[in-house]
TORKEZA-417355 format. One record per atom (N, C-alpha, C, O): chain; residue number from 1; atom name; x, y, z; residue in three letters. Coordinates in steps of 0.001 Angstrom, whole numbers. Each point is the difference from the previous one (the first is absolute). Example, Ala and Ser with C-alpha at 12.3 -4.5 7.8 and 13.67 -1.06 7.14 Angstrom:
2
> A;1;N;13190;-5690;7800;ala
> A;1;CA;-890;1190;0;ala
> A;1;C;900;1200;0;ala
> A;1;O;1036;-19;665;ala
> A;2;N;-1386;1069;-1385;ser
> A;2;CA;820;1190;60;ser
> A;2;C;-770;1090;730;ser
> A;2;O;509;1108;169;ser
//
This chain:
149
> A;1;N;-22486;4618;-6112;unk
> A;1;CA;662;-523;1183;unk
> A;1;C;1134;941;364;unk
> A;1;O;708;580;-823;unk
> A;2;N;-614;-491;2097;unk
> A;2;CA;1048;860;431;unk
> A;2;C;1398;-1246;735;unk
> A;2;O;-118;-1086;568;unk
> A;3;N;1013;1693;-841;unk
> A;3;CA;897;-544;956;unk
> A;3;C;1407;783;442;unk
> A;3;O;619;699;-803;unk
> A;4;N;-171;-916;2260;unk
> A;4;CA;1354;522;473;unk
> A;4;C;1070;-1614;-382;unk
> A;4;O;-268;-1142;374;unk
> A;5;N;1252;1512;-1058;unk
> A;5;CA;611;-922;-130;unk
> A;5;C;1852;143;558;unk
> A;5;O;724;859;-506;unk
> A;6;N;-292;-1675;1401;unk
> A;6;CA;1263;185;666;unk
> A;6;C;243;-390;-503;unk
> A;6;O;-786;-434;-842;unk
> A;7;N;2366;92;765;unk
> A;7;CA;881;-769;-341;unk
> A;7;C;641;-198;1560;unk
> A;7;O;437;817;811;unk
> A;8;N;-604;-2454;-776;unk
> A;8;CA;983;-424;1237;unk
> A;8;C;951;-1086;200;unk
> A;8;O;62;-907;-831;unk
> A;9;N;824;925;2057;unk
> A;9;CA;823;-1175;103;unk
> A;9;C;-1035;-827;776;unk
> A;9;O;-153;-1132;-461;unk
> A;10;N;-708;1486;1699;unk
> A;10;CA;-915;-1237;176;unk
> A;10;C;-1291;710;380;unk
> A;10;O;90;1112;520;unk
> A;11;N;-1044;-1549;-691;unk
> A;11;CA;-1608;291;507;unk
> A;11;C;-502;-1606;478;unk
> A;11;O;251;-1067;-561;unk
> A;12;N;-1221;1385;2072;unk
> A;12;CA;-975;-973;48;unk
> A;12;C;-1082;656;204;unk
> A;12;O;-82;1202;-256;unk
> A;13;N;-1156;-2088;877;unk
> A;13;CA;-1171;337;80;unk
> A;13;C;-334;-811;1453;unk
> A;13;O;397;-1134;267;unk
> A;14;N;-1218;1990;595;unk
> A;14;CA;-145;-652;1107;unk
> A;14;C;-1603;224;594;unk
> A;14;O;-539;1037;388;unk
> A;15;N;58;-2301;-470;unk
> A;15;CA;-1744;-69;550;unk
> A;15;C;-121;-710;1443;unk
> A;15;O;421;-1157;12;unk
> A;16;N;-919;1651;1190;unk
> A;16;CA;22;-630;1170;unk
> A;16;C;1267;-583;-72;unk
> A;16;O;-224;-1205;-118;unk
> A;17;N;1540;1408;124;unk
> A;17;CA;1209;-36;727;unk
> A;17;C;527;-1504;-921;unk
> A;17;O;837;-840;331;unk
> A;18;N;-1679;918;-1550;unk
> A;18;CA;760;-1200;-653;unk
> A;18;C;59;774;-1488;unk
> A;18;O;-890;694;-490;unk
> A;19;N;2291;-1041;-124;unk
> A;19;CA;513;623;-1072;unk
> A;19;C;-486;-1087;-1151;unk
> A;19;O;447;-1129;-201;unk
> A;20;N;-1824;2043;-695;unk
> A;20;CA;-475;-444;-981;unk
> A;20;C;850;94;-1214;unk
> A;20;O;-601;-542;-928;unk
> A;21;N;1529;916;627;unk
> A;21;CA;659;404;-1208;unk
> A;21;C;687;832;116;unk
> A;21;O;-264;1116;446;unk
> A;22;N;1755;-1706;-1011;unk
> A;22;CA;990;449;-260;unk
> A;22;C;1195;123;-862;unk
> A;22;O;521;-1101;-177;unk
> A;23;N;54;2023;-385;unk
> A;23;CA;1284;-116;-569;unk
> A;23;C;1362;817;321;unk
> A;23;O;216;1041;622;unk
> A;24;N;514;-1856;-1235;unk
> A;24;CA;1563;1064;-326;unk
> A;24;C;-354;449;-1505;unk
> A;24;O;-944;-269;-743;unk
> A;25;N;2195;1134;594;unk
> A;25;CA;286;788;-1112;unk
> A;25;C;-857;353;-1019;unk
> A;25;O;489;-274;-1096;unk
> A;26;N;-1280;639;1055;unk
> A;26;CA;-1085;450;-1014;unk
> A;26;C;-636;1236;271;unk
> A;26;O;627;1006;330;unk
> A;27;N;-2129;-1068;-490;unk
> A;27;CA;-832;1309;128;unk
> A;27;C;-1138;-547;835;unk
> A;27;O;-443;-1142;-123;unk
> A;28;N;-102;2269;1192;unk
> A;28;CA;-1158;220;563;unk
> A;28;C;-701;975;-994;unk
> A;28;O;342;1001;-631;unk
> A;29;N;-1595;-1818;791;unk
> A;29;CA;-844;721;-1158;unk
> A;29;C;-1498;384;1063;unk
> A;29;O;-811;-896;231;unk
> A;30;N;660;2015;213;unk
> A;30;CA;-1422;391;896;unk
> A;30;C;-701;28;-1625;unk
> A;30;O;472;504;-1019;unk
> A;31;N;-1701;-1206;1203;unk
> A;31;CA;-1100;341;-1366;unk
> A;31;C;-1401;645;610;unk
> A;31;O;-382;-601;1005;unk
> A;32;N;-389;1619;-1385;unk
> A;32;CA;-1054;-37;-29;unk
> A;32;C;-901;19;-1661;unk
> A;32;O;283;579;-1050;unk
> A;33;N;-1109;-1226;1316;unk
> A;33;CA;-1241;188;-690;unk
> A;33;C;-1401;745;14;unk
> A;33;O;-961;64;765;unk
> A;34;N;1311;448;-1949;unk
> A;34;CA;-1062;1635;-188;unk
> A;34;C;-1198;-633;-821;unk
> A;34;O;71;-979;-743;unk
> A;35;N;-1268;1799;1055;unk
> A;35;CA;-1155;-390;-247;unk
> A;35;C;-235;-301;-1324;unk
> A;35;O;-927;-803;-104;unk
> A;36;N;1427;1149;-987;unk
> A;36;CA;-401;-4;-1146;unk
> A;36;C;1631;-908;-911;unk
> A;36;O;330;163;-1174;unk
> A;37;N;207;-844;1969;unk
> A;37;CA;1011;-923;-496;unk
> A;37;C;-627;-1270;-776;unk
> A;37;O;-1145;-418;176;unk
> A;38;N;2054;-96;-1025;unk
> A;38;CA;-473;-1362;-963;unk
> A;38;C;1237;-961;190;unk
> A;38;O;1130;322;370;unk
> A;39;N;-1468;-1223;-614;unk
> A;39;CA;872;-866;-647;unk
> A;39;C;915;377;-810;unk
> A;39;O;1139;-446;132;unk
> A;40;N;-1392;1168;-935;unk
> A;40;CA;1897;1332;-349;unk
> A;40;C;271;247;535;unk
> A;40;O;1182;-341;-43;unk
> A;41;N;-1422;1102;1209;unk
> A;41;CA;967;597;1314;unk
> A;41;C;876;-1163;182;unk
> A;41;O;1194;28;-298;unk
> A;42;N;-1741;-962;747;unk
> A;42;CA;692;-1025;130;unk
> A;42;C;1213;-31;-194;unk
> A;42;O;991;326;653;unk
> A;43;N;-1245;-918;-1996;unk
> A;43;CA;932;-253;-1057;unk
> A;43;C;1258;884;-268;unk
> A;43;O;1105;-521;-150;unk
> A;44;N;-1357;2281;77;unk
> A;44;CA;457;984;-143;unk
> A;44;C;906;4;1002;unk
> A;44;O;1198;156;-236;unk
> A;45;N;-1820;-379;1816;unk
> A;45;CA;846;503;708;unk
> A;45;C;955;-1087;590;unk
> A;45;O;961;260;724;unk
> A;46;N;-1374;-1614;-1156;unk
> A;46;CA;668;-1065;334;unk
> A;46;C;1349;85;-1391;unk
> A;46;O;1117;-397;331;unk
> A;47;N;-1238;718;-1250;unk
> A;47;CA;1370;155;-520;unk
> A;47;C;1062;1465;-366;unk
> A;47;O;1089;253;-515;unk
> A;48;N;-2139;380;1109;unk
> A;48;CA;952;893;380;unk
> A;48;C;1015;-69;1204;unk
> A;48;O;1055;630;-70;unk
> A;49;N;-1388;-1443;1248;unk
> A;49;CA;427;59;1213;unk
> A;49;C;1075;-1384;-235;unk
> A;49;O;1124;-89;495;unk
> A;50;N;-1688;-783;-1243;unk
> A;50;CA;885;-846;-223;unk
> A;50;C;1224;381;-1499;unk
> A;50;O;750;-961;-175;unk
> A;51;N;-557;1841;-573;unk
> A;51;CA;956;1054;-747;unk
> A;51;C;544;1129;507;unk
> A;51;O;1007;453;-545;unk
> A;52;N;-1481;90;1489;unk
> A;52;CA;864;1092;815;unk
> A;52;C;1263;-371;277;unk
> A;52;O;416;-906;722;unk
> A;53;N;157;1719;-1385;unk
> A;53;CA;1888;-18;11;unk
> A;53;C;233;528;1571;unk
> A;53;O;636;1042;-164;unk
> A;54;N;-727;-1130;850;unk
> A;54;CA;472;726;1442;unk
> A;54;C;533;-742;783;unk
> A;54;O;-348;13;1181;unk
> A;55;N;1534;-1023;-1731;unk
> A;55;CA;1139;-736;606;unk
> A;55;C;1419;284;-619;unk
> A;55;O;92;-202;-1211;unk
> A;56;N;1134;686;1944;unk
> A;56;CA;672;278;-881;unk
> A;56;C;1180;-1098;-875;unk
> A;56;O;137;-1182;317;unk
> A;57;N;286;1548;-932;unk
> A;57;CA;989;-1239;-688;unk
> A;57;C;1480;298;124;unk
> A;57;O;164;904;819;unk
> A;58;N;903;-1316;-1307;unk
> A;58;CA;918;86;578;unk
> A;58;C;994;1266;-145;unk
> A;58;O;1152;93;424;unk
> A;59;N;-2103;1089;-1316;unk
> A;59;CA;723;1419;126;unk
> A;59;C;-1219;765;836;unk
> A;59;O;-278;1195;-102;unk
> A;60;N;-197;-1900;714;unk
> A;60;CA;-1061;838;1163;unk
> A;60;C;-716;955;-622;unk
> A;60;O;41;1204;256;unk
> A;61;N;-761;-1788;-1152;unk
> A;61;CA;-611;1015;-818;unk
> A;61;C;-1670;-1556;388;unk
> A;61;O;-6;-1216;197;unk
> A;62;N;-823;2067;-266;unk
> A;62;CA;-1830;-885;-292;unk
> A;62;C;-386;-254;-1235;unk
> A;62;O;-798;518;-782;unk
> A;63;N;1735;-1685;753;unk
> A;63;CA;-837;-1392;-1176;unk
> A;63;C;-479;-1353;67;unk
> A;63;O;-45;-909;-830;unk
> A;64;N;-143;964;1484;unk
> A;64;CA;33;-1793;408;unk
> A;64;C;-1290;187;876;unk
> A;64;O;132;615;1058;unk
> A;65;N;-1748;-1241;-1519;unk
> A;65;CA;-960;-174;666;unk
> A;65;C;123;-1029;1016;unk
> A;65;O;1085;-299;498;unk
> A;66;N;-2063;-184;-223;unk
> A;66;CA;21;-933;940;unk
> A;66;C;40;-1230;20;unk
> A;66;O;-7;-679;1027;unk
> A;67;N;65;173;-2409;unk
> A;67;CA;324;-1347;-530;unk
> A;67;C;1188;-148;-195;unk
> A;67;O;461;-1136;118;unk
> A;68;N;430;2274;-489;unk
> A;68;CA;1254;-75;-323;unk
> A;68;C;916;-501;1038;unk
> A;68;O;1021;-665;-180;unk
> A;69;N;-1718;1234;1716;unk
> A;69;CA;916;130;1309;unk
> A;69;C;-809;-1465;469;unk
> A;69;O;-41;-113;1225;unk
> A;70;N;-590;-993;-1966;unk
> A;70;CA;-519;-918;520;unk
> A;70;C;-582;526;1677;unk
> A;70;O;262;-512;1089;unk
> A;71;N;-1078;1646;-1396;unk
> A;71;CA;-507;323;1343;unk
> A;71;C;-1587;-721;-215;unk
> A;71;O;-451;-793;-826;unk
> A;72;N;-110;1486;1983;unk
> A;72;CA;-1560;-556;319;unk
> A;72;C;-694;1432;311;unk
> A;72;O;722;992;99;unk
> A;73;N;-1950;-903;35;unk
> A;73;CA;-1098;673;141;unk
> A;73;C;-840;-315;884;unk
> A;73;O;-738;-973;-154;unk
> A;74;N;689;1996;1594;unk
> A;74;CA;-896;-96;926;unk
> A;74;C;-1257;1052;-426;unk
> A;74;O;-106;1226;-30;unk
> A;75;N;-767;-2331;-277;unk
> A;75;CA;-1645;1027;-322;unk
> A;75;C;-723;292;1426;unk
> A;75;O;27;-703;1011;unk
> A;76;N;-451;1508;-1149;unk
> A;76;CA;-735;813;1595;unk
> A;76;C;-1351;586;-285;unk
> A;76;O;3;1225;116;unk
> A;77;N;-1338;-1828;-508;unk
> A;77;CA;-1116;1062;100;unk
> A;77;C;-195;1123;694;unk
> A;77;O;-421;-218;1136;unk
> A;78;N;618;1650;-1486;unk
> A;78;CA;-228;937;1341;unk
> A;78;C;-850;890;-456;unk
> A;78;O;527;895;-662;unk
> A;79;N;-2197;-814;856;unk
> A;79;CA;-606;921;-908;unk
> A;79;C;-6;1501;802;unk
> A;79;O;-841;883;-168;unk
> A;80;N;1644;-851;798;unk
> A;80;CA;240;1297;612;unk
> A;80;C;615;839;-899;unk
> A;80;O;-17;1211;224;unk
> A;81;N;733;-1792;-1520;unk
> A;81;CA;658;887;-1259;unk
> A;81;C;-1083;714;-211;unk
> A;81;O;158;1192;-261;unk
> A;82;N;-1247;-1639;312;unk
> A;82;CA;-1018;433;-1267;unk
> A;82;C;-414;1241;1373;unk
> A;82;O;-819;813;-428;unk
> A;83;N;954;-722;929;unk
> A;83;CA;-369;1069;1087;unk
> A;83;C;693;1727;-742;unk
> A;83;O;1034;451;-491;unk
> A;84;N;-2698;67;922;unk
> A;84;CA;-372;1766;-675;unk
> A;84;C;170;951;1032;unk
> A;84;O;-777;-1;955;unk
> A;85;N;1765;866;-1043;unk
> A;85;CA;183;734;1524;unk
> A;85;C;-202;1499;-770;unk
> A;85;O;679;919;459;unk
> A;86;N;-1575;-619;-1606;unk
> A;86;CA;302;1436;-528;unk
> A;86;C;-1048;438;732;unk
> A;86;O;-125;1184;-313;unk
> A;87;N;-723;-1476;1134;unk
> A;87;CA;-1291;892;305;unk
> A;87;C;211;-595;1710;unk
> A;87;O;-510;-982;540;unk
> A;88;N;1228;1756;-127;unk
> A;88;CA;435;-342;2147;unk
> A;88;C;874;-591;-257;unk
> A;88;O;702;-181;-994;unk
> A;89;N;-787;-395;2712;unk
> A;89;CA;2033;-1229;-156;unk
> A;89;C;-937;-1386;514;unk
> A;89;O;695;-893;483;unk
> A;90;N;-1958;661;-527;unk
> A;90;CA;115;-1233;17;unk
> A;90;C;-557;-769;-1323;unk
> A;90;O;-963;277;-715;unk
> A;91;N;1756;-1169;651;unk
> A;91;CA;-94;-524;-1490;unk
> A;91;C;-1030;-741;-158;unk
> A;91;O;-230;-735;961;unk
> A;92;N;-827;625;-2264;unk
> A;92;CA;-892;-292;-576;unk
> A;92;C;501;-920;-972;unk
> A;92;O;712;333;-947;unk
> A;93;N;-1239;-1930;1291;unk
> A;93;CA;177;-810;-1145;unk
> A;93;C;-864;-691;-645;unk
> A;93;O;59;-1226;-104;unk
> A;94;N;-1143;2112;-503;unk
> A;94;CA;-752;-59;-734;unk
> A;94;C;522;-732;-1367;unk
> A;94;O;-608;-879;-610;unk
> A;95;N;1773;1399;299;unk
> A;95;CA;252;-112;-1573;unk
> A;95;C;502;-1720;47;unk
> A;95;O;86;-629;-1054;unk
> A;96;N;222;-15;2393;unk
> A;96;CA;274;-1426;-86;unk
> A;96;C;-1447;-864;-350;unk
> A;96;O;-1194;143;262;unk
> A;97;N;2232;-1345;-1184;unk
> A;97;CA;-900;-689;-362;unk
> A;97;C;-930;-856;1169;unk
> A;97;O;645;-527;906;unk
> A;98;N;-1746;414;-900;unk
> A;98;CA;38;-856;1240;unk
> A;98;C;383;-1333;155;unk
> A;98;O;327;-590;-1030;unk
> A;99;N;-282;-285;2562;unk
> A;99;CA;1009;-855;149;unk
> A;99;C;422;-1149;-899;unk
> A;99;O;1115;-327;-407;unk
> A;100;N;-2635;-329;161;unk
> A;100;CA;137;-1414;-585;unk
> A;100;C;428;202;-1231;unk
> A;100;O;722;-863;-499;unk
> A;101;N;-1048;1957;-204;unk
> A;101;CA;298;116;-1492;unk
> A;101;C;1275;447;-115;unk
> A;101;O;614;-279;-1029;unk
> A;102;N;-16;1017;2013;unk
> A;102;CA;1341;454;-240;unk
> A;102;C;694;-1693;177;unk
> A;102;O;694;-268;-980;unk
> A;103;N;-741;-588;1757;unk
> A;103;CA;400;-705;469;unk
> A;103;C;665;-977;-1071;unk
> A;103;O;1104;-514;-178;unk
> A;104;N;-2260;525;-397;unk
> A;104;CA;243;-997;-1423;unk
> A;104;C;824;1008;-825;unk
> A;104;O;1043;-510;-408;unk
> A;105;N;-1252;2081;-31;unk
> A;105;CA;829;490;-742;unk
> A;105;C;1942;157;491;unk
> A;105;O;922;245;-778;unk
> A;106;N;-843;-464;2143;unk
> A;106;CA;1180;20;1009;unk
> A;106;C;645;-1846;-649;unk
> A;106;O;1103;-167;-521;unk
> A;107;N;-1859;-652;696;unk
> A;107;CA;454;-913;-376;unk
> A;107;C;602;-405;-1561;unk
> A;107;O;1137;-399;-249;unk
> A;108;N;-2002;576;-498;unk
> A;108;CA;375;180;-1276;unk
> A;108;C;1492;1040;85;unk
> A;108;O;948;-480;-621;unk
> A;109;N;-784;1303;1050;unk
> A;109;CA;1315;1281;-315;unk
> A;109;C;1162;-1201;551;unk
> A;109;O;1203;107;-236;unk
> A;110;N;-1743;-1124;918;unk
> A;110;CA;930;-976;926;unk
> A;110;C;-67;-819;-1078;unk
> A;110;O;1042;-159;-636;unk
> A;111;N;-1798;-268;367;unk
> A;111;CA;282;-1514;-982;unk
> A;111;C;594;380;-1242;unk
> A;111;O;592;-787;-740;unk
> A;112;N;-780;2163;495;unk
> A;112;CA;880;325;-1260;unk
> A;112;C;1513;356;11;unk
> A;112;O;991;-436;-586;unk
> A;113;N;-1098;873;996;unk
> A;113;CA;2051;-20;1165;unk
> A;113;C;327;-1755;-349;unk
> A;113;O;885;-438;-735;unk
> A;114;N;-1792;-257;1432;unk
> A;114;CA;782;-1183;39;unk
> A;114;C;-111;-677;-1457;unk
> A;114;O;476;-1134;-62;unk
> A;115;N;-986;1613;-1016;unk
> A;115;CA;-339;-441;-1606;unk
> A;115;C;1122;94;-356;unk
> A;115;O;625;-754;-746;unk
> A;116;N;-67;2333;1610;unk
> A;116;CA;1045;339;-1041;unk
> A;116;C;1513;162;982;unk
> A;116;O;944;789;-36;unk
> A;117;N;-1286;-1946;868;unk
> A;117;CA;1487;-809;367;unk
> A;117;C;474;273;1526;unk
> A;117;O;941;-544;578;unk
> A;118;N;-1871;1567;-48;unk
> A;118;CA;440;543;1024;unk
> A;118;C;-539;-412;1592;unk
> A;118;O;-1106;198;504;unk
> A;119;N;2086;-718;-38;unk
> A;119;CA;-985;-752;1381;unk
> A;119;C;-561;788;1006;unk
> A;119;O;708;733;690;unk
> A;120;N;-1589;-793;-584;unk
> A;120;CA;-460;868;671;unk
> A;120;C;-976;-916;1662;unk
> A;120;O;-398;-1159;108;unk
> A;121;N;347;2104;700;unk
> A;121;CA;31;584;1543;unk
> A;121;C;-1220;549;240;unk
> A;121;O;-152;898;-828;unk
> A;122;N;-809;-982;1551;unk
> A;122;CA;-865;1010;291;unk
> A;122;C;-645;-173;1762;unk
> A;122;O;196;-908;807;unk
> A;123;N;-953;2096;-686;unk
> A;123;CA;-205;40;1098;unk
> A;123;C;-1693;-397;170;unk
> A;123;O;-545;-352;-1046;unk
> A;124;N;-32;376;1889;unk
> A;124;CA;-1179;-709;-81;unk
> A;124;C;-1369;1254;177;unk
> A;124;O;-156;926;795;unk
> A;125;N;-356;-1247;-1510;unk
> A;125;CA;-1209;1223;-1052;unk
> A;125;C;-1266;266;1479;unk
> A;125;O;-639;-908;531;unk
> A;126;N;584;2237;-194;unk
> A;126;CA;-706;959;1215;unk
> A;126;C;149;-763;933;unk
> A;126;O;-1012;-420;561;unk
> A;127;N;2435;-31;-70;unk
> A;127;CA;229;-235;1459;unk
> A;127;C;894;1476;478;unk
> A;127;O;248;999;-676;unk
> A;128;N;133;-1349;2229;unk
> A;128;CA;1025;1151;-16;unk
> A;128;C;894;-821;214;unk
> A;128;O;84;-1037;658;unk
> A;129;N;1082;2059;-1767;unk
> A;129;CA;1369;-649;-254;unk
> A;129;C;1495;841;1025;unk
> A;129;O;54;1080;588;unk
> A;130;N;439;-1615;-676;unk
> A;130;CA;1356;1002;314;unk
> A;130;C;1050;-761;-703;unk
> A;130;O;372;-1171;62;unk
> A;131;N;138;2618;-1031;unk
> A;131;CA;631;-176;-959;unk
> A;131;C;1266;692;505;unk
> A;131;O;154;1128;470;unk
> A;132;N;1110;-2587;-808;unk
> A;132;CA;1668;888;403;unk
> A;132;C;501;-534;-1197;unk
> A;132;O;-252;-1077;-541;unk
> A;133;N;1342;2413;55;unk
> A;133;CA;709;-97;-1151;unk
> A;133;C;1175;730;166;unk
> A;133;O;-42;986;737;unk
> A;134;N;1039;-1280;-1267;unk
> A;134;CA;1583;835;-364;unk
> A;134;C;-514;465;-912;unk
> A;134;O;-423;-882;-748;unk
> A;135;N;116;2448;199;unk
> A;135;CA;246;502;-1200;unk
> A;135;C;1297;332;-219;unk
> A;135;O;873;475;727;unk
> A;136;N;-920;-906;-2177;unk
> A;136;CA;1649;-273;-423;unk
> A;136;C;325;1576;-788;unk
> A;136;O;-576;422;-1002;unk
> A;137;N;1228;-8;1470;unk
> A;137;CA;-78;1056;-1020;unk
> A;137;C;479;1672;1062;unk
> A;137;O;1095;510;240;unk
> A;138;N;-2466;-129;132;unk
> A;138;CA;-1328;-620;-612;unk
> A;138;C;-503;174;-1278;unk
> A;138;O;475;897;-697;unk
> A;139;N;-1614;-1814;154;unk
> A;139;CA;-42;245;-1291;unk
> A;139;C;-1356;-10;274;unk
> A;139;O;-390;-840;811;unk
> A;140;N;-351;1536;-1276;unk
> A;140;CA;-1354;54;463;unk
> A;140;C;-816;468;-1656;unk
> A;140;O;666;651;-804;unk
> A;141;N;-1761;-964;547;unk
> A;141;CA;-568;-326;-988;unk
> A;141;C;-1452;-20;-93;unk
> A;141;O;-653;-1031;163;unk
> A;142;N;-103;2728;-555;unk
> A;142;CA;-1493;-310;-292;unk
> A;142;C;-433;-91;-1140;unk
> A;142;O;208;858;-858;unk
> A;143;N;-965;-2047;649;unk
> A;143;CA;-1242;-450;-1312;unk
> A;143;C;-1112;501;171;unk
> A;143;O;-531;332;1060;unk
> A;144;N;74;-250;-2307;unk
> A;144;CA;-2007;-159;-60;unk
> A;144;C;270;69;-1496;unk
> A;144;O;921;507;-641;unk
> A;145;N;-1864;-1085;336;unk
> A;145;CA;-387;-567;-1385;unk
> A;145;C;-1076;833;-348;unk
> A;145;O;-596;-285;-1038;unk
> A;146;N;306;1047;1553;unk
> A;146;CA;-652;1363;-508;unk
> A;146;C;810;1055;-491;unk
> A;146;O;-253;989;-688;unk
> A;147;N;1403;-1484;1264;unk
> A;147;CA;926;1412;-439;unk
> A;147;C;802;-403;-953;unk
> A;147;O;-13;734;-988;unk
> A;148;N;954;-1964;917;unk
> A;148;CA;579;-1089;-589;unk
> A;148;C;738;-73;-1273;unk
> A;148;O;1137;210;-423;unk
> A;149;N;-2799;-774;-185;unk
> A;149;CA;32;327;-1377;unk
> A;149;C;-741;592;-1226;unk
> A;149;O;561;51;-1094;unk
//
């Protein structure tokens, strides 16, 4: 699984002009899902994103994840991560999982966030979204669990 992960003061999510999900103070999390992901990805990348120190504490230094700052987590399916631009400039997303199966693996990365305390936000799975956020920082943040661990 790949993911861009912000850190923000607020993100929503917006489908046909009604705001599906939203928070303050936490993280926007864009996820895609790659073809050959499991149920570890999951897991992997759901506690990593929920342990990322990238809030600061009170000598402004990054310790304090996102439980610490009692923040929340806006999840965003975008399999445009998984997009291959080494061969031309238009991107090939072959390497995404396809929809329904990512769908369930997108959910799980969500239900595990919320196992492990964190409320979470999401936007609604192959609609088109429009996504607004304050990046705080900015603090900006790429995963994949291919690279990981």
């Amino acid at each position: 699984m790949r993911a861009v992960v912000q850190r923000v003061t607020r993100a929503k999510v917006t489908v046909l002009d009604q705001v599906i999900g939203q928070i303050e103070h936490g993280l926007c999390v864009l996820v895609a899902v790659m073809g050959d992901d499991t149920a570890s990805d999951c897991e992997q990348l759901a506690k990593k994103v929920a342990q990322l120190r990238i809030f600061t504490d009170e000598e402004e230094k990054m310790n304090r994840n996102v439980s610490d700052i009692s923040g929340a987590v806006l999840a965003i399916s975008q399999f445009t991560l998984a997009g291959d631009t080494r061969k031309g400039n238009r991107p090939s997303f072959v390497g995404a999982m396809p929809p329904e199966a990512a769908r369930v693996l997108f959910e799980q990365f969500c239900s595990t966030l919320v196992t492990l305390g964190i409320p979470v936000q999401t936007g609604q799975f192959r609609a088109h979204m429009e996504v607004e956020l304050v990046n705080d920082g900015p603090v900006t943040i790429l995963l994949d669990t291919k690279r990981l661990f």
